[in-house]
C-alpha positions in Angstrom: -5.9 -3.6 -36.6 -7.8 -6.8 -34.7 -10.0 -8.6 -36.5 -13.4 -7.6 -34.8 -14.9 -10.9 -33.3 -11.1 -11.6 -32.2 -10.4 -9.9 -28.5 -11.0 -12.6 -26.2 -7.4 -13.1 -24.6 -8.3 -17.3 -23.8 -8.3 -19.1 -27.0 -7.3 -16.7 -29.6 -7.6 -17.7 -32.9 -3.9 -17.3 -34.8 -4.8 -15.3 -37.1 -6.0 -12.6 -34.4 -3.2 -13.0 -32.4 -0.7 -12.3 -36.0 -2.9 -9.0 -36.7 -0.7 -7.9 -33.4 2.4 -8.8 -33.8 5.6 -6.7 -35.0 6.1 -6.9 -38.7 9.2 -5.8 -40.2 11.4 -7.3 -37.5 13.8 -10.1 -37.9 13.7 -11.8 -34.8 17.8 -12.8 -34.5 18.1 -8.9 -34.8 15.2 -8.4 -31.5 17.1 -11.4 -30.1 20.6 -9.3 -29.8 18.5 -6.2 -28.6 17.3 -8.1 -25.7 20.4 -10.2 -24.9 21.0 -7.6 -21.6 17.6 -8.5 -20.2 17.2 -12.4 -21.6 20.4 -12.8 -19.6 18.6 -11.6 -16.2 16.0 -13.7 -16.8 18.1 -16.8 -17.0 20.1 -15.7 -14.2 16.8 -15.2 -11.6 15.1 -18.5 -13.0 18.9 -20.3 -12.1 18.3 -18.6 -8.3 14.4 -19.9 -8.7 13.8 -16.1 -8.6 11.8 -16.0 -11.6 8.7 -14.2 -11.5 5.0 -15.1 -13.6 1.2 -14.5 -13.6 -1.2 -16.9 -13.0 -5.0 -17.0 -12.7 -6.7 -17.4 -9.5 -7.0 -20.8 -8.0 -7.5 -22.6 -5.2 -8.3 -21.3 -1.5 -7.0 -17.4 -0.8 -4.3 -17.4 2.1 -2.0 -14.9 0.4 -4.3 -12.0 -0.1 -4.6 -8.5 2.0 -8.5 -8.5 1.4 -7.9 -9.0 5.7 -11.9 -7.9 5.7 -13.5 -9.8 2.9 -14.8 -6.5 1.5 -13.4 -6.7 -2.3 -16.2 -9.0 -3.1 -18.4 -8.3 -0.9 -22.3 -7.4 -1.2 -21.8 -4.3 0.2 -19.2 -2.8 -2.4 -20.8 -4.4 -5.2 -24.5 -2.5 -4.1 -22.3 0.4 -3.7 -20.8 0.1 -7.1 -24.3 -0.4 -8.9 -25.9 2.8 -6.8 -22.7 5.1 -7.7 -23.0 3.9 -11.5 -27.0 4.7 -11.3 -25.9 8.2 -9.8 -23.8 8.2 -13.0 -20.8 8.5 -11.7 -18.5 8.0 -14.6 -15.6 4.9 -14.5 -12.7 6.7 -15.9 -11.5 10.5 -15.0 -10.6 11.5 -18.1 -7.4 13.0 -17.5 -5.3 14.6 -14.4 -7.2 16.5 -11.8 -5.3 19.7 -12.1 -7.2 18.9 -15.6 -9.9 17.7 -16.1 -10.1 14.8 -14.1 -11.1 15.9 -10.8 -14.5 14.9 -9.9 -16.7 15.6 -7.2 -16.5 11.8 -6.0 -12.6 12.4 -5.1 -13.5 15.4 -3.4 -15.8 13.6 -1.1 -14.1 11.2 -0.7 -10.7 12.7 0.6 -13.5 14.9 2.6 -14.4 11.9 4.7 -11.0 10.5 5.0 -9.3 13.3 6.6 -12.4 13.0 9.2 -12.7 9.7 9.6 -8.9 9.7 10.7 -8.8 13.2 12.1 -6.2 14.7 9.3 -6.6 18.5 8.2 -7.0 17.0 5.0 -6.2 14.0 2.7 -5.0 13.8 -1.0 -6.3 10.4 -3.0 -4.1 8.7 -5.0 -4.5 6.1 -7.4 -2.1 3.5 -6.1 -0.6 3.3 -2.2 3.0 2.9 -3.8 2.2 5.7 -6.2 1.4 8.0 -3.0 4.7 7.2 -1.0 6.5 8.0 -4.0 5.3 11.3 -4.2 5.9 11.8 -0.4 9.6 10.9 -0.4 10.1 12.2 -3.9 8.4 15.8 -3.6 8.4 16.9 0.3 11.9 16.8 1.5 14.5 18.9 0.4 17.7 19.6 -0.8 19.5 20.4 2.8 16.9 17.8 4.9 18.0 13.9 6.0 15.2 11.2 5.6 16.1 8.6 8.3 14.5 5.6 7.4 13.3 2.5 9.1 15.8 -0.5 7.1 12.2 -2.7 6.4 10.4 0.1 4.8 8.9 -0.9 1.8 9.9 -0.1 -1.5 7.9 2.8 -2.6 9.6 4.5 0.0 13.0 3.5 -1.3 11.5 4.7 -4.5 10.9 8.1 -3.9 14.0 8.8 -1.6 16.2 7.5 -5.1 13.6 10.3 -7.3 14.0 12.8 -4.1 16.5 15.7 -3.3 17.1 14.6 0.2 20.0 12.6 1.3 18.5 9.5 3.7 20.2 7.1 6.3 18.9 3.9 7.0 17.8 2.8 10.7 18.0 -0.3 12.3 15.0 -1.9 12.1 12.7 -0.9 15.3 15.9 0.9 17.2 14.4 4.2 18.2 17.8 5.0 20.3 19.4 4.5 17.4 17.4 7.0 15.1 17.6 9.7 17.8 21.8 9.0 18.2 21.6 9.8 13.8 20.1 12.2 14.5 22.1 14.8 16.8 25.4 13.5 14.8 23.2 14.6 11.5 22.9 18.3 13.5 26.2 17.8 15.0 27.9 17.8 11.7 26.3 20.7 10.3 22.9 19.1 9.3 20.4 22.4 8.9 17.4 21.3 7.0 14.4 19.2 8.4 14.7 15.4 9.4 12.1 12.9 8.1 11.5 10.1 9.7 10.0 7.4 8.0 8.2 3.9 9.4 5.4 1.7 8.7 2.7 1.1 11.7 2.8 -2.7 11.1 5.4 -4.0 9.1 4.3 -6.2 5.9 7.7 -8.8 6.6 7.8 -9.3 10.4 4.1 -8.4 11.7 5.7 -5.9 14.0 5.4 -2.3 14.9 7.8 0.3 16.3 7.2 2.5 19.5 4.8 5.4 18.1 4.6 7.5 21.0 8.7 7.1 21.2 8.9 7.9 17.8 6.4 11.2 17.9 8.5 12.4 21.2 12.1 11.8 19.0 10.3 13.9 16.0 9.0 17.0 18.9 12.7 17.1 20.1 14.5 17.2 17.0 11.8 19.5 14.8 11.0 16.0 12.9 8.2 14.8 11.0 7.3 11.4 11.4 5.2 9.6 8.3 3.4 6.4 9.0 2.9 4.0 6.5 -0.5 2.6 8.0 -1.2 0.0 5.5 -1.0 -2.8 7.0 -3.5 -1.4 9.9 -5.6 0.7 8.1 -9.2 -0.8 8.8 -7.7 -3.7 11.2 -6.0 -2.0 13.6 -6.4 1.0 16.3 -9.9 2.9 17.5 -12.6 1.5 14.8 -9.9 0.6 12.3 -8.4 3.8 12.3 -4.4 2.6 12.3 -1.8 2.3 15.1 -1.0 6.1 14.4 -5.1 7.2 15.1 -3.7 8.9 18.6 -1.9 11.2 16.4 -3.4 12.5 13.8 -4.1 15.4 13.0 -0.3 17.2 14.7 1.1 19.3 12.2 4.5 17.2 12.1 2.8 13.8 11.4 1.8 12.6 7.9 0.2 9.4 7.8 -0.3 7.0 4.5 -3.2 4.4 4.2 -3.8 2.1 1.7 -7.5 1.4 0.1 -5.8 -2.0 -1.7 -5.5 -4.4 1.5 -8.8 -4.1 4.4 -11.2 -2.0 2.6 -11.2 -3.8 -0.8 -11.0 -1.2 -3.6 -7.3 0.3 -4.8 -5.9 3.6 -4.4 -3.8 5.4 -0.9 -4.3 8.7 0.8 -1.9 10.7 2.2 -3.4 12.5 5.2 -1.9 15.7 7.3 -1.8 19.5 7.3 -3.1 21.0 4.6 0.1 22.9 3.4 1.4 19.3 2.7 -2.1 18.6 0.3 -1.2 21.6 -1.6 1.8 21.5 -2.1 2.1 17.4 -3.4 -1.0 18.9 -5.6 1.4 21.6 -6.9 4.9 19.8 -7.5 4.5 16.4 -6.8 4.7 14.2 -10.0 3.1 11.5 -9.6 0.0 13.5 -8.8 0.3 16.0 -11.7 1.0 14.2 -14.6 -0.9 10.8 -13.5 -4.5 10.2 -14.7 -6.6 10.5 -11.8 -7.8 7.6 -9.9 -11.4 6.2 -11.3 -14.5 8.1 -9.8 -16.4 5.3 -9.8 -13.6 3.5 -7.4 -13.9 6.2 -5.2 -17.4 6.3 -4.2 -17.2 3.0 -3.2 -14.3 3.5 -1.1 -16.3 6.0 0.6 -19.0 3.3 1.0 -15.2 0.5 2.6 -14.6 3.9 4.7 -17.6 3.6 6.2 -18.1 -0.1 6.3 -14.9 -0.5 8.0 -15.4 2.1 10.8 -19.0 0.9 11.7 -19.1 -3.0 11.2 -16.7 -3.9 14.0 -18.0 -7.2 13.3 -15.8 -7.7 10.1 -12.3 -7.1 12.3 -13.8 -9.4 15.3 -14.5 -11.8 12.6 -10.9 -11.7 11.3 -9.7 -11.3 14.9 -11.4 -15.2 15.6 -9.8 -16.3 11.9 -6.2 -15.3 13.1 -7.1 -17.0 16.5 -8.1 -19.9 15.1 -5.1 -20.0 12.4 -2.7 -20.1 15.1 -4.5 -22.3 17.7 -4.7 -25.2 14.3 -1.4 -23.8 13.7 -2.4 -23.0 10.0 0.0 -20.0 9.7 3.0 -21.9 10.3 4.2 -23.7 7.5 2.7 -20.9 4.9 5.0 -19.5 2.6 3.8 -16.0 1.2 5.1 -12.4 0.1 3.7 -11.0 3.2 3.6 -11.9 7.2 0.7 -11.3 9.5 -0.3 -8.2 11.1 0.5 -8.9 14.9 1.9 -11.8 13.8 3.3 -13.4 17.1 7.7 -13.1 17.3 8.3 -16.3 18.7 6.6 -17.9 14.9 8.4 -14.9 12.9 10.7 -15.4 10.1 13.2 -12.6 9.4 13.8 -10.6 6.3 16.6 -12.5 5.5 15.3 -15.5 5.0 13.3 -14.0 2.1 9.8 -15.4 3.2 7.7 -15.6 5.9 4.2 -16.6 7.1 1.0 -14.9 8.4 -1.8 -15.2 10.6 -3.6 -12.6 9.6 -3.2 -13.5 5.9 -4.0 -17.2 6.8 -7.1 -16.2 8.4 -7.9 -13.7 5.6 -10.1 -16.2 3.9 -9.9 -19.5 5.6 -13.5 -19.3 5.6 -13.2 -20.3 2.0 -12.1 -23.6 3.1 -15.7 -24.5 4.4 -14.0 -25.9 7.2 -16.6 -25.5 9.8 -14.2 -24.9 12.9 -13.2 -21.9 10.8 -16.7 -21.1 10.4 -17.7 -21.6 14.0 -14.1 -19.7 15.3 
């Protein structure tokens, strides 16, 4: 038990900190336990591959807040008027529980209109929502032919599903259609899957939509878009690359509430056979608690914010312009690489790095540099 008095996590008195730890444990004997994973640990701090938290610090050029919304006025007014409405913080329990509150309902409500879906299915988590596409909807006889820079979620769920997958090369829609008619050349019966992202997190760049949705017609395909790197930035009022399609009964589409709109969580948008049945055997929907009610009415509030203040993407539109005029983006080193960011300045995959306008610009404001401010 913790000494009352004792939970600040900053400057912990000892004796807190010892209420906590494992008694009855000789540490030489936890030392052999852990000799596997103490040994992978050396061996990715040799390849300076080692991997730690830190506090925040400095000027934000590696965030996907691309809007400026997760601290924004806005979201926090929305916040304070949801919690006056009593809408509670925490769900509870699953939704097939009792965890489902009006506030998700609403809010998947005005997703699937806003992007012209039959209807939408929040999760708490974008990763958590690709997992239980690729783990739950294909099946046993179907192929999932996958873009190779997919993210990982993706390879996630394929490794959970019961599909067999094939990777693509990366943007090569001539190639994906040639897998394809050897796939039904060679006996393949089920459904193909076709998975992409709209704007790809490593290189910037997108693939060929309306190619892609005419492969998927001829071949009795559906085609799911991550859109998480467009979602709010990209397309007709921040709708996504994939906006023009919507709404076809053999697209499923996948955007993120984490990156341009500020809050946390993914939908999955598309017919409505597809929201009932991830509600009825997908697993990372059943036995998850459900996302925070609280979180969700102000989502609802980023939805809207982000659809009607074209302001905020001009805004970041003149950041990313200015970013690569001063030629900011260049020598930054993040996880991620710019939406649009321009080919001639990309840095491959392989490289393991790369650099973004969009990211640069993301906050560059926070600099006070008035050029920035004046972009």
């Amino acid at each position: 038990m913790i000494t009352p008095g004792f939970g600040k996590v900053a400057g912990c008195p000892k004796r807190a900190l010892s209420a906590i730890e494992p008694r009855n444990v000789k540490r030489s004997e936890q030392s052999v336990a852990y000799d596997g994973i103490q040994l992978q640990l050396r061996e990715l701090k040799d390849r300076d591959r080692l991997r730690s938290l830190r506090e925040r610090a400095g000027v934000d050029f590696t965030s996907n807040d691309y809007l400026g919304l997760a601290e924004s006025e806005e979201l926090r007014s929305a916040a304070a008027d949801a919690v006056t409405r009593g809408v509670p913080v925490g769900a509870g329990g699953s939704r097939l529980l009792r965890g489902n509150h009006a506030e998700h309902e609403a809010l998947e409500a005005e997703a699937a209109a806003c992007f012209g879906a039959e209807a939408a299915l929040y999760f708490g988590a974008g990763y958590t929502a690709n997992v239980a596409i690729f783990s739950t909807l294909p099946q046993r006889d179907d192929m999932v032919f996958h873009d190779e820079l997919v993210h990982a979620s993706v390879h996630e769920g394929m490794r959970h599903g019961r599909a067999e997958r094939q990777s693509i090369p990366h943007n090569d829609t001539e190639a994906l259609e040639t897998r394809l008619r050897q796939w039904r050349k060679a006996g393949g019966r089920g459904r193909p899957w076709i998975a992409v992202e709209s704007v790809y997190s490593m290189d910037g760049d997108s693939p060929n939509l309306a190619d892609l949705i005419a492969v998927a017609d001829r071949h009795d395909a559906t085609l799911v878009i991550d859109e998480a790197h467009a979602t709010g930035v990209k397309g007709p009022d921040g709708r996504g690359l994939a906006a023009a399609f919507e709404g076809r009964d053999n697209v499923i589409t996948l955007h993120t509430c984490g990156k341009a709109l500020g809050t946390s969580g993914g939908f999955v948008l598309g017919p409505k056979v597809i929201r009932d049945f991830l509600i009825n055997r997908a697993r990372p929907f059943i036995f998850a608690t459900a996302p925070s009610p609280l979180i969700a009415a102000v989502t609802r509030a980023a939805l809207r914010i982000a659809r009607t203040r074209p302001e905020r993407r001009e805004r970041l539109a003149s950041l990313v312009a200015y970013a690569d005029r001063e030629g900011i983006a260049g020598p930054l080193r993040t996880d991620l690489l710019a939406v649009a960011y321009p080919p001639h300045h990309r840095r491959r995959r392989s490289q393991g790095r790369g650099a973004g306008r969009q990211l640069a610009a993301t906050r560059l404001r926070c600099a006070g540099d008035p050029a920035a401010d004046g972009a």
